[in-house]
VMD Tcl script that builds the backbone (N, CA, C; Angstrom):
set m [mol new atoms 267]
animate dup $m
set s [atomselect $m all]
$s set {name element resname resid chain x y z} {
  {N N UNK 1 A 107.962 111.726 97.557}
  {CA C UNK 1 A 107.674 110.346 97.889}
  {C C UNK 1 A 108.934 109.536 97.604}
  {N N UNK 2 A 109.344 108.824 98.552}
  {CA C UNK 2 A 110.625 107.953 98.353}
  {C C UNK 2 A 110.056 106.392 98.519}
  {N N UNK 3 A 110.648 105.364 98.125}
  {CA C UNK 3 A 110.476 104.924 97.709}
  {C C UNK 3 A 111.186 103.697 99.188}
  {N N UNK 4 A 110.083 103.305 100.079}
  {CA C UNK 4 A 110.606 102.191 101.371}
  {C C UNK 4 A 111.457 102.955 102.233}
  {N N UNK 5 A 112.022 104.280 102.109}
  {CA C UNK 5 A 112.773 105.359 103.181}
  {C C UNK 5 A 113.308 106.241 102.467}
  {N N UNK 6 A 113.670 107.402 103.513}
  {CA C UNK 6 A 114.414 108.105 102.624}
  {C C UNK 6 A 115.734 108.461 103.377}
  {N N UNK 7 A 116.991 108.644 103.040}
  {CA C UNK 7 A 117.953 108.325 103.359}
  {C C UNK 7 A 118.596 109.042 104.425}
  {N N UNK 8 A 118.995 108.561 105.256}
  {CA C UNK 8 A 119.732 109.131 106.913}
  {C C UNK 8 A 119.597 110.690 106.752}
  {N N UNK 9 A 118.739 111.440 107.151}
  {CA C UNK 9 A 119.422 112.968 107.143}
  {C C UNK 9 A 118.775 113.818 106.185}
  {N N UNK 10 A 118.159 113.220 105.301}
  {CA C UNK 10 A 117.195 113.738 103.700}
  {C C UNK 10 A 116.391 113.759 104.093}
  {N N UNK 11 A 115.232 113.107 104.791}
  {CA C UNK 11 A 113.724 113.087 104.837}
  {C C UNK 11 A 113.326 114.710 104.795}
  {N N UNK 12 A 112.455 115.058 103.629}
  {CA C UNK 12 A 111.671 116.141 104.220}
  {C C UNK 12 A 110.787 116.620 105.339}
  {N N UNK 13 A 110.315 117.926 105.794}
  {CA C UNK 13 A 109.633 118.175 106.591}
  {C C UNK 13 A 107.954 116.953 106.436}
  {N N UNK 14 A 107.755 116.751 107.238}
  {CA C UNK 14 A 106.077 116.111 107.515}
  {C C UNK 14 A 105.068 117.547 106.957}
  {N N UNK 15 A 104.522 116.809 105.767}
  {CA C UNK 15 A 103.716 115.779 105.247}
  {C C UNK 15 A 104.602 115.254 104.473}
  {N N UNK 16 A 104.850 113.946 104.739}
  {CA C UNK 16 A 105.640 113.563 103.296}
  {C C UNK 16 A 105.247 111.835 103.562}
  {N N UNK 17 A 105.665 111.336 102.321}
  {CA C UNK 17 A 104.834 109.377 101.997}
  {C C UNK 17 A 106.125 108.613 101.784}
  {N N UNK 18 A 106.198 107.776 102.046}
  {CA C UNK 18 A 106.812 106.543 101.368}
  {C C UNK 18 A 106.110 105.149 100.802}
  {N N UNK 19 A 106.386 104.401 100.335}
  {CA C UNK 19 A 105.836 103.697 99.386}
  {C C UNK 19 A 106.586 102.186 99.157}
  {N N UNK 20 A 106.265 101.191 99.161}
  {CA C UNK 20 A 107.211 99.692 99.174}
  {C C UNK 20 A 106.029 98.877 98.559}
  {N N UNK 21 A 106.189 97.760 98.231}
  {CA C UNK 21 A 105.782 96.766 97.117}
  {C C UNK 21 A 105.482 95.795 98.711}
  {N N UNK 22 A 104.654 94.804 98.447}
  {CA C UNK 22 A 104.539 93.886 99.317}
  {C C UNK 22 A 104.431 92.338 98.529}
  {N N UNK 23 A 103.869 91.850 99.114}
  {CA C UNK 23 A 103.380 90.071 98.439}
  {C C UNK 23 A 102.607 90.315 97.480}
  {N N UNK 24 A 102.388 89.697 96.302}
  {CA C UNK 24 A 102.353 89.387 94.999}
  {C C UNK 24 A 100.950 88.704 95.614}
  {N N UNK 25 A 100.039 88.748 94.366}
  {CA C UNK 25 A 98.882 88.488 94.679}
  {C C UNK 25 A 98.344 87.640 93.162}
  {N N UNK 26 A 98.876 86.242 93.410}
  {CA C UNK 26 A 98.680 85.535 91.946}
  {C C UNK 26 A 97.348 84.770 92.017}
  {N N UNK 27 A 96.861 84.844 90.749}
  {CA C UNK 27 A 95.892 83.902 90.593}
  {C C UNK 27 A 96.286 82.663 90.058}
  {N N UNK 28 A 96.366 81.432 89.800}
  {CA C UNK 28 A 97.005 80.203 89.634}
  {C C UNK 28 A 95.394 79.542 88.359}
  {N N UNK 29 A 95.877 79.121 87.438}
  {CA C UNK 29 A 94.962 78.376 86.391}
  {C C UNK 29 A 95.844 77.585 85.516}
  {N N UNK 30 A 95.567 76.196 85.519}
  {CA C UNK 30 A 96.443 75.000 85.048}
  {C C UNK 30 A 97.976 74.845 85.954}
  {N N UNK 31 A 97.815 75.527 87.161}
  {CA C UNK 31 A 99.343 75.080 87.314}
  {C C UNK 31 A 100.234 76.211 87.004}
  {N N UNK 32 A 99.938 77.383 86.056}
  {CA C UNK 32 A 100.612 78.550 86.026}
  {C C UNK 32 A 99.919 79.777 86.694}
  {N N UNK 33 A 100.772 81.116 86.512}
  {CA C UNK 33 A 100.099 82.629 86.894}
  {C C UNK 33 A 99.396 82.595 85.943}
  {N N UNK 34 A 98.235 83.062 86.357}
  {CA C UNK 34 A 97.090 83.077 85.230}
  {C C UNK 34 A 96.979 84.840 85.386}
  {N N UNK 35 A 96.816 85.440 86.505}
  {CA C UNK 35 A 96.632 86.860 86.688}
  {C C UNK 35 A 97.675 86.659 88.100}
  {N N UNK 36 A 98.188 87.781 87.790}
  {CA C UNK 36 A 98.907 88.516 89.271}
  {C C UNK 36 A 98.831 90.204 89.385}
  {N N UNK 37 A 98.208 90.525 90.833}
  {CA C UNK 37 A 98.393 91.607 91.607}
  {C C UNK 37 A 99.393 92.422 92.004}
  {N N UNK 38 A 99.953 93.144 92.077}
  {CA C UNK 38 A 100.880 93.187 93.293}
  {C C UNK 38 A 100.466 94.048 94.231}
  {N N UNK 39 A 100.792 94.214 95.576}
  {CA C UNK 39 A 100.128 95.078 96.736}
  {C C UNK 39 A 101.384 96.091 97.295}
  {N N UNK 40 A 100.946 97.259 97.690}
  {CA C UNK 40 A 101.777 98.135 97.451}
  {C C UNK 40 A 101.469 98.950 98.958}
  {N N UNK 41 A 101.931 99.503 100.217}
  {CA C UNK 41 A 101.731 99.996 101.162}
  {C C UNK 41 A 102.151 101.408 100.749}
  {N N UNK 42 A 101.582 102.332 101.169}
  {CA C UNK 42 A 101.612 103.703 101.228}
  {C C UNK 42 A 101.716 104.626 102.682}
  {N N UNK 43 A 102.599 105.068 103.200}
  {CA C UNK 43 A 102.564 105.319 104.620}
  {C C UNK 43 A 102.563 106.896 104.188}
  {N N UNK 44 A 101.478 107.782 105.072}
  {CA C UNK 44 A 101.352 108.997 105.275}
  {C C UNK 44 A 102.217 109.017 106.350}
  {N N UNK 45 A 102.908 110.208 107.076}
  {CA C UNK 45 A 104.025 110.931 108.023}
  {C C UNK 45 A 102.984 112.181 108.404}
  {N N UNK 46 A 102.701 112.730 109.413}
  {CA C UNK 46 A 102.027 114.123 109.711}
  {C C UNK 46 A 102.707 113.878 111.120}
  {N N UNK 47 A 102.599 115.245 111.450}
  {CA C UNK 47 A 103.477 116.071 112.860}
  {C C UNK 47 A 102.255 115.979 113.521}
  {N N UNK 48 A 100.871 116.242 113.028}
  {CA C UNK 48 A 99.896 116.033 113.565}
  {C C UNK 48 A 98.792 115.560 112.880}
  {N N UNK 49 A 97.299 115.103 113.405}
  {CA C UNK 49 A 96.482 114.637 112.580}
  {C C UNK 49 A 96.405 115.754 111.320}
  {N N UNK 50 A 95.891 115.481 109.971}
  {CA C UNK 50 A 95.607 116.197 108.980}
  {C C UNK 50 A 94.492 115.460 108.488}
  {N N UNK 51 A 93.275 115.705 108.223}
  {CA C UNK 51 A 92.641 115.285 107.607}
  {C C UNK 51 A 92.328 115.532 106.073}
  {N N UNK 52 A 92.689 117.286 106.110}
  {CA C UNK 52 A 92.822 117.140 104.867}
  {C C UNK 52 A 93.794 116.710 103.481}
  {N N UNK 53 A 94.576 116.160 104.277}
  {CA C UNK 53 A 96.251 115.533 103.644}
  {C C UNK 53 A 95.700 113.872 103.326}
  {N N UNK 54 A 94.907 113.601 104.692}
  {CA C UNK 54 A 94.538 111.981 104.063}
  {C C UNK 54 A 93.225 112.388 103.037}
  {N N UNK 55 A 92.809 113.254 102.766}
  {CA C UNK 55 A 91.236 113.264 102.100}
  {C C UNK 55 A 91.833 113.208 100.448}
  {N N UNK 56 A 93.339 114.350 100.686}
  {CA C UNK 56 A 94.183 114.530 99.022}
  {C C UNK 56 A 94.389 112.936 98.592}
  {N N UNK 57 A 94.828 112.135 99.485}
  {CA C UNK 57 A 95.555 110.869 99.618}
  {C C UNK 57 A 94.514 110.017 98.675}
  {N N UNK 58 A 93.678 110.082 99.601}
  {CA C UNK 58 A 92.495 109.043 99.298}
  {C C UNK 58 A 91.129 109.632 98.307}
  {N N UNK 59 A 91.886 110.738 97.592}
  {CA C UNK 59 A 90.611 111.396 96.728}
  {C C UNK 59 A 91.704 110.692 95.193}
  {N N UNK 60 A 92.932 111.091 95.628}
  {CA C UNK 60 A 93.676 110.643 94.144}
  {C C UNK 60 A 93.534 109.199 93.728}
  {N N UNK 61 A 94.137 108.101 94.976}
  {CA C UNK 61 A 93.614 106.954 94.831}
  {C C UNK 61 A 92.444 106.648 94.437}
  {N N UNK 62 A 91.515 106.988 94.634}
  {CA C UNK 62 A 89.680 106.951 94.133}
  {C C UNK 62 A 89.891 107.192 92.724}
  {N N UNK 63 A 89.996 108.569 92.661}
  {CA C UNK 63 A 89.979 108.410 90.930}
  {C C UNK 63 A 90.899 108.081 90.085}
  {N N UNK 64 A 91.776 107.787 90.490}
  {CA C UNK 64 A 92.752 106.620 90.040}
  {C C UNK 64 A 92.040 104.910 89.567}
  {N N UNK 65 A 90.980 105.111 90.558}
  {CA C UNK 65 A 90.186 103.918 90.237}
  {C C UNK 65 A 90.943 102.712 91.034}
  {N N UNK 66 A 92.078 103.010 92.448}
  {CA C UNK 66 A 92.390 102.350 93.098}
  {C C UNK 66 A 91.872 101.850 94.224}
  {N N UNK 67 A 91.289 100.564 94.702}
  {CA C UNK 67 A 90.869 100.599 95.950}
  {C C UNK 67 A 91.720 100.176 96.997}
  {N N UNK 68 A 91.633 100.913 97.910}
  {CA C UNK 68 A 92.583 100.767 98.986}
  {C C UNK 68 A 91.874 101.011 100.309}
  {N N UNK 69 A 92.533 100.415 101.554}
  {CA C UNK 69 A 92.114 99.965 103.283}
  {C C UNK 69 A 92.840 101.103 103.630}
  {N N UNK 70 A 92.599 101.623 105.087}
  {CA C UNK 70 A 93.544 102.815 105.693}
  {C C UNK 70 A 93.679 102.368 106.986}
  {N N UNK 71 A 94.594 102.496 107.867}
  {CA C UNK 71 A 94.933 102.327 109.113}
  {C C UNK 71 A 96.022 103.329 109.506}
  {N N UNK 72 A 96.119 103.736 111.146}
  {CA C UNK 72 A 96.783 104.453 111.143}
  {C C UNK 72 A 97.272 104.082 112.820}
  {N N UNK 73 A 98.409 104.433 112.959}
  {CA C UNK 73 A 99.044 104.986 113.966}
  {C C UNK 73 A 99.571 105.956 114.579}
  {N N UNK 74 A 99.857 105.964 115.893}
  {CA C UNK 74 A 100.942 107.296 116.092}
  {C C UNK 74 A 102.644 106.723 117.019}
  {N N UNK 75 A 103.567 107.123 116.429}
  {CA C UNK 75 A 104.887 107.040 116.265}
  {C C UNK 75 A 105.505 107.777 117.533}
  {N N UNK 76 A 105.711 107.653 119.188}
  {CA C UNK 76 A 105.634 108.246 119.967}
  {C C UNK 76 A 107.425 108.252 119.919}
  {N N UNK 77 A 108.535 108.139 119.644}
  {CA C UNK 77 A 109.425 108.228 119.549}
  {C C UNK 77 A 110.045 108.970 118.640}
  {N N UNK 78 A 108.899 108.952 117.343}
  {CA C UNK 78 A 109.403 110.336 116.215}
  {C C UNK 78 A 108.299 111.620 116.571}
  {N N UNK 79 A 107.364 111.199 117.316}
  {CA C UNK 79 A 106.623 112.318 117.545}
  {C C UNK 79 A 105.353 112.711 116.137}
  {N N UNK 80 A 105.191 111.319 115.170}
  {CA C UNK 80 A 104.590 111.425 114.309}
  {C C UNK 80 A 103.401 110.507 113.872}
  {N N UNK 81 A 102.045 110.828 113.205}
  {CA C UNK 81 A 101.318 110.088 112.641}
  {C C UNK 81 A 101.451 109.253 111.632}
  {N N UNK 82 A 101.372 108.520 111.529}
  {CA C UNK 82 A 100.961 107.309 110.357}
  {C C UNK 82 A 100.141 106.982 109.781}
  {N N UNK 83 A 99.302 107.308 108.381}
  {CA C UNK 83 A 98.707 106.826 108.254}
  {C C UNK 83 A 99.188 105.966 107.042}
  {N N UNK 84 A 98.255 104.969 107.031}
  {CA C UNK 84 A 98.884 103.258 106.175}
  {C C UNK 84 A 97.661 103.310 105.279}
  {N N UNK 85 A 98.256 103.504 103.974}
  {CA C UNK 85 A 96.968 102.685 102.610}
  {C C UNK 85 A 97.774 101.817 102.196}
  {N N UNK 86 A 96.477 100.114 102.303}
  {CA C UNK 86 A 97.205 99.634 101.377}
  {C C UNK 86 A 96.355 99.343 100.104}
  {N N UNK 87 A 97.262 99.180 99.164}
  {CA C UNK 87 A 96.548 99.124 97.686}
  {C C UNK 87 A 97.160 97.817 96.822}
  {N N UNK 88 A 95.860 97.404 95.929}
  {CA C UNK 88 A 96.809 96.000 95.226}
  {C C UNK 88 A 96.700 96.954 93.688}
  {N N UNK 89 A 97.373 96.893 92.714}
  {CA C UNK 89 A 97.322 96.847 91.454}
  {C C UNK 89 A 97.772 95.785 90.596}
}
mol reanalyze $m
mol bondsrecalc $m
mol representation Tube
mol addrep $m
């Protein structure tokens, strides 16, 4: 798992994830952060559908006690799937 890409020429073979931070998810009380979130995107890579690669994905997140949305695409120029969790912690 790298961390927003992985660098010109490195990427491993598919299955493989990357991972990036998104918008901050504050709660506001008196005028300050009272609680803050942060939200975190998770992109699955597959050569083809896998279901059991998103089931690993989304069984660890679960008992992690993370809740997370899934969406997915397909990448017709890399020839690859996408699938997208996003998660706040």
């Amino acid at each position: 798992m790298a961390y927003r890409m992985w660098e010109e020429g490195k990427s491993p073979d598919p299955p493989f994830c990357v991972y990036y931070a998104g918008q901050a998810n504050n709660m506001a009380a008196d005028g300050v952060v009272y609680f803050s979130a942060q939200r975190y995107t998770i992109e699955l890579y597959t050569d083809a559908k896998e279901p059991e690669t998103e089931a690993l994905v989304e069984r660890a997140l679960t008992a992690a006690g993370i809740y997370w949305t899934k969406d997915e695409t397909y990448i017709e120029s890399e020839h690859m799937h996408e699938i997208i969790y996003e998660i706040e912690v």
